[in-house]
C-alpha positions as CSV (number, residue, x, y, z in Angstrom):
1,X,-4.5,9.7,-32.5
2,X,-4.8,12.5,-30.2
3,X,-5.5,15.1,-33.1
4,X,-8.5,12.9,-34.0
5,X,-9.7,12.7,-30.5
6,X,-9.8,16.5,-30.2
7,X,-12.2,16.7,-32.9
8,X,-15.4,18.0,-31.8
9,X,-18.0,15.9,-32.5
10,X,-21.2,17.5,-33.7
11,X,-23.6,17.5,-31.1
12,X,-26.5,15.2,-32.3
13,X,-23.9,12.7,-33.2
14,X,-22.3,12.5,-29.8
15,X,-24.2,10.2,-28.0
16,X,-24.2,7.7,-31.0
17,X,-20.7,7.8,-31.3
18,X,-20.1,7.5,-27.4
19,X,-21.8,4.4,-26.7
20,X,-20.4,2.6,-29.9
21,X,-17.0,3.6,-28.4
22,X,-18.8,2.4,-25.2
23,X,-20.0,-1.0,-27.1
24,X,-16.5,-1.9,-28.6
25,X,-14.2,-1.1,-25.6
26,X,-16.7,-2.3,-22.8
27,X,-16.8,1.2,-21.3
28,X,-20.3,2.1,-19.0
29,X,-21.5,5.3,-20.2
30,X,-23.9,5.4,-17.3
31,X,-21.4,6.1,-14.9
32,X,-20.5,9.3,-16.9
33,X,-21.3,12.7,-15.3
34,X,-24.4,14.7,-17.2
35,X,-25.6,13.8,-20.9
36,X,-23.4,12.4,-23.6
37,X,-24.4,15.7,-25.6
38,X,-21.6,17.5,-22.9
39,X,-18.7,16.2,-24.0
40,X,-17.9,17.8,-27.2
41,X,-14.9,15.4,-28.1
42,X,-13.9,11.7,-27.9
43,X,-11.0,13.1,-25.4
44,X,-13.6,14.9,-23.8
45,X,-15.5,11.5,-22.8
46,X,-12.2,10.1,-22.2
47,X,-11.4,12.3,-19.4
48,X,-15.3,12.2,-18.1
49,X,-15.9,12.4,-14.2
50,X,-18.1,10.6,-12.8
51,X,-21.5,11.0,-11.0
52,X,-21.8,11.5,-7.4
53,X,-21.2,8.4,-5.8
54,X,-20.2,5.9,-8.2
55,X,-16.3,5.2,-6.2
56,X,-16.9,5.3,-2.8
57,X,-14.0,5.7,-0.8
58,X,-13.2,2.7,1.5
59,X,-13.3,4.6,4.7
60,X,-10.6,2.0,6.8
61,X,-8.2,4.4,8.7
62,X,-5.4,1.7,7.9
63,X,-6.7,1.2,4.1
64,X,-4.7,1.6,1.3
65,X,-7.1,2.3,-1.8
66,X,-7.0,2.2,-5.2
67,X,-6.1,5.6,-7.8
68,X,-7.5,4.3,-10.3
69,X,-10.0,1.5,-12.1
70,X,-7.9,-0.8,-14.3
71,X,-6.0,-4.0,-13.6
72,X,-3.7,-5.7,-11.9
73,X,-0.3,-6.2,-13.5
74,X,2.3,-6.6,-10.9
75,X,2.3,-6.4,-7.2
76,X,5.6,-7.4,-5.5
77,X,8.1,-6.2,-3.2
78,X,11.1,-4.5,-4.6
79,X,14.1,-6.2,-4.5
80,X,17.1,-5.8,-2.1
81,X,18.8,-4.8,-5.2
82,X,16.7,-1.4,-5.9
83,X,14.8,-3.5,-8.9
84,X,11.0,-3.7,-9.6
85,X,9.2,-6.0,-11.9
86,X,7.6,-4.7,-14.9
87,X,6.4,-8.4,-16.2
88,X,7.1,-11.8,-14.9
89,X,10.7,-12.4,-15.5
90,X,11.6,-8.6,-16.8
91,X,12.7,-6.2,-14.0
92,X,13.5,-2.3,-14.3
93,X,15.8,-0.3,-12.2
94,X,13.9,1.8,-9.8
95,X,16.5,4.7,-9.7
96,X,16.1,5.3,-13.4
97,X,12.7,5.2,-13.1
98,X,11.6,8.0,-11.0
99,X,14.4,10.4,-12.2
100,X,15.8,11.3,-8.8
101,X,12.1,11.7,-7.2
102,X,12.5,10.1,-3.6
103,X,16.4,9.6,-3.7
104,X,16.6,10.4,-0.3
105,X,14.9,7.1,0.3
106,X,15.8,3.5,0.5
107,X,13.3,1.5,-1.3
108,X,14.8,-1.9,-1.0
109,X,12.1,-4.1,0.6
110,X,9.4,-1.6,0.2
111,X,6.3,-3.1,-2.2
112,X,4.9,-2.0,-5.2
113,X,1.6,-1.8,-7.3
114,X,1.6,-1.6,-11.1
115,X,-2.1,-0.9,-12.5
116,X,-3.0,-1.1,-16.0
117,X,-5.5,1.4,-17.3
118,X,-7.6,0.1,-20.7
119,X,-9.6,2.3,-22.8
120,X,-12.9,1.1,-21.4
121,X,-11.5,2.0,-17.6
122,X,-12.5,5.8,-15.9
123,X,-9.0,7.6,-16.7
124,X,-8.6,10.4,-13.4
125,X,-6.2,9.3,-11.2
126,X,-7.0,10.2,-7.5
127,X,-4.9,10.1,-4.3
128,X,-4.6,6.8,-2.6
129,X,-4.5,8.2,0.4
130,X,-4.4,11.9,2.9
131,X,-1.4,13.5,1.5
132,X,0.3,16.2,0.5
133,X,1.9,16.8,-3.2
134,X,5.0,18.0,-2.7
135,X,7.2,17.4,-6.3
136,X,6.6,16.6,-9.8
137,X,8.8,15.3,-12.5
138,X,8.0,15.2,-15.6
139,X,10.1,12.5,-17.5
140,X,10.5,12.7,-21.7
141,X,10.4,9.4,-23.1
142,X,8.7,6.9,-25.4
143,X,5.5,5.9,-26.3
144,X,5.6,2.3,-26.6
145,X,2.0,0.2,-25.5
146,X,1.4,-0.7,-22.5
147,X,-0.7,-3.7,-22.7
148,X,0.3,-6.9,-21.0
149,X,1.6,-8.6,-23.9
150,X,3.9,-6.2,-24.6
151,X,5.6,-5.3,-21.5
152,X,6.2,-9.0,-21.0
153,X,8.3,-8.7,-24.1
154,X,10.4,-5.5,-23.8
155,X,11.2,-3.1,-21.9
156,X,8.5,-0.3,-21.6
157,X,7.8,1.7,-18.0
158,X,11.3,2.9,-17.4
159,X,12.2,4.0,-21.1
160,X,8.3,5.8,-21.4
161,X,7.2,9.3,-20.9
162,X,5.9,9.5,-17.3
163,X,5.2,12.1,-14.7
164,X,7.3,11.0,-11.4
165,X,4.8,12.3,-8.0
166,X,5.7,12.6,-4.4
167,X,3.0,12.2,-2.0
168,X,4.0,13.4,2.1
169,X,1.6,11.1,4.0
170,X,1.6,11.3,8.1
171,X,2.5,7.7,7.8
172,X,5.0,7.9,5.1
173,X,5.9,8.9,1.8
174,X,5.1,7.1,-1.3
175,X,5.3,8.0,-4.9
176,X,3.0,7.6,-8.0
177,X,4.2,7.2,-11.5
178,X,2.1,7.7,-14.0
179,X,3.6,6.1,-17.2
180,X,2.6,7.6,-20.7
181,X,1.6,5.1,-23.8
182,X,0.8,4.2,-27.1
183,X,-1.4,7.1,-28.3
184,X,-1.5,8.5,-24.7
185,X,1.5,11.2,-24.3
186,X,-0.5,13.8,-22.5
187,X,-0.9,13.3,-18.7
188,X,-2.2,16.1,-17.1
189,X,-1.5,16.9,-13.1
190,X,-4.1,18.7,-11.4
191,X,-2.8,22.6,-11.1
192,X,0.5,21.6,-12.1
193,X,2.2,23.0,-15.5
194,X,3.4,20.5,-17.7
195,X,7.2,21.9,-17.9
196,X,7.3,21.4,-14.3
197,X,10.0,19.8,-12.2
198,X,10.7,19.3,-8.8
199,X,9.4,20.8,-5.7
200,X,6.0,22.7,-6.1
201,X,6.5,26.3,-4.3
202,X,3.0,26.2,-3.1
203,X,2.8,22.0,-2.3
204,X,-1.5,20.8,-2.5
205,X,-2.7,18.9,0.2
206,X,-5.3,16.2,-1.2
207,X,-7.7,13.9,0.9
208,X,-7.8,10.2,0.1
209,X,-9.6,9.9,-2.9
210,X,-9.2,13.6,-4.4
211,X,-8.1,13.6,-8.1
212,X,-4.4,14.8,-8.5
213,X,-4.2,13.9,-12.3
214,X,-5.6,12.5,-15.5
215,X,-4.6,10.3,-18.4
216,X,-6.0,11.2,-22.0
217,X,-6.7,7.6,-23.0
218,X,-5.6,4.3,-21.1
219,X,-2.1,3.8,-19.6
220,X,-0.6,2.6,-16.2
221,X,0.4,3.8,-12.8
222,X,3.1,2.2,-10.8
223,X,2.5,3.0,-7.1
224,X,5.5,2.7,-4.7
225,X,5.7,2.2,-0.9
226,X,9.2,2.4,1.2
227,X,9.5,-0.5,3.5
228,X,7.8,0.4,6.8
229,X,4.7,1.5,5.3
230,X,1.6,-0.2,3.0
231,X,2.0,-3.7,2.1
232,X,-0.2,-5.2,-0.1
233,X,-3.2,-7.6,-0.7
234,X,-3.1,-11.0,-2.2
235,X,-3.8,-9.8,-6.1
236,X,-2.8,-11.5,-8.8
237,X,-2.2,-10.6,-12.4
238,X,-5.2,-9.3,-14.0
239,X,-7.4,-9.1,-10.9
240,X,-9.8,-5.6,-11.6
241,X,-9.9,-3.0,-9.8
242,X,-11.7,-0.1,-8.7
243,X,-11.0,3.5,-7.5
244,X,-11.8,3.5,-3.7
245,X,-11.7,0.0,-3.0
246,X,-8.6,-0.9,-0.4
247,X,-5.7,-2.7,-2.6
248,X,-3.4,-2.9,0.7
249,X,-2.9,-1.7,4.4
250,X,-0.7,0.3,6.4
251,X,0.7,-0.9,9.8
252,X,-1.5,-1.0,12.7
């Protein structure tokens, strides 16, 4: 799948084949930054910023907003037993998950957000709030589909490939996993090699709402607060949402 989305696309063709991508997966090519002719591959438009404007960053000092567009697929508190739902009724052990990313932390009663990315959403992922990157693990794993259906069935976000990131707030750290998929094994960090792992020698500092990384097709991000800090909004499964918008709130 990726080898055919690499394919350059001849040039008068792209913007025919671009909006019947756009047509069949419900993707708004209007939002896309320059002319359709730019992109010269379908992982080209994948991976397309947008224009000026289109996700404004809610500007709430005590906000917590959005990485990415998608939707909702669990928010919840992790248990007091270090677990974390993937799907109602299937849990995952946080540990295993992030690799030894934030062991120096007790999660227990912190809260998380799992975000599902389809191929119609805007595939950067951008910070969720001012922080600084500090480490980066890349985890090798499978590449089993993300979709709802399917991680309500078997296990998927802690046996996946993923890229574990630790984000040094002045309120807090949290950390953002960003889980690989069906079709989608290349995730790409912002000025971060892909054999990387563990502390960056030269750590990025990233205002709320930079991009840090980018997903080459749809997948998911699980977002992960300790206790103490963000807790979130009333969403439910399957609620959108957007980039920017506020999906939670640190203390007052």
């Amino acid at each position: 799948m990726g080898w055919c989305a690499d394919r350059k696309v001849p040039t008068f063709l792209r913007g025919f084949v671009y909006r019947s991508y756009a047509r069949i997966t419900g993707a708004d090519v209007s939002e896309a930054r320059g002319p359709l002719e730019i992109y010269p591959s379908l992982t080209g438009f994948f991976v397309r910023e947008l224009v000026e404007g289109a996700r404004p960053i809610d500007d709430i000092p005590n906000a917590l907003v959005s990485p990415v567009d998608g939707a909702v697929q669990i928010v919840d508190a992790i248990t007091d037993a270090g677990r974390s739902l993937q799907a109602k009724g299937r849990e995952f052990a946080l540990d295993d998950f992030l690799a030894g990313i934030g062991d120096d932390i007790d999660w227990r009663g912190g809260h998380q957000w799992t975000l599902y990315l389809s191929p119609k959403d805007y595939h950067r992922i951008h910070a969720p709030e001012a922080c600084t990157l500090t480490e980066v693990r890349f985890v090798r794993g499978h590449l089993y589909s993300v979709q709802p259906k399917v991680m309500a069935k078997r296990a998927v976000l802690d046996v996946n490939e993923r890229a574990v990131l630790r984000l040094e707030t002045e309120r807090g750290p949290l950390l953002l996993v960003l889980v690989g998929a069906l079709n989608v094994g290349r995730i790409r960090i912002t000025g971060v090699p892909r054999d990387h792992d563990g502390k960056l020698d030269k750590p990025r500092t990233v205002a709320r709402g930079e991009e840090l990384a980018r997903f080459e097709l749809g997948s998911t991000i699980v977002l992960i607060a300790p206790p103490g800090g963000p807790t979130p909004h009333d969403l439910s499964h399957g609620d959108p949402v957007r980039l920017g918008r506020s999906i939670g709130s640190w203390p007052a």
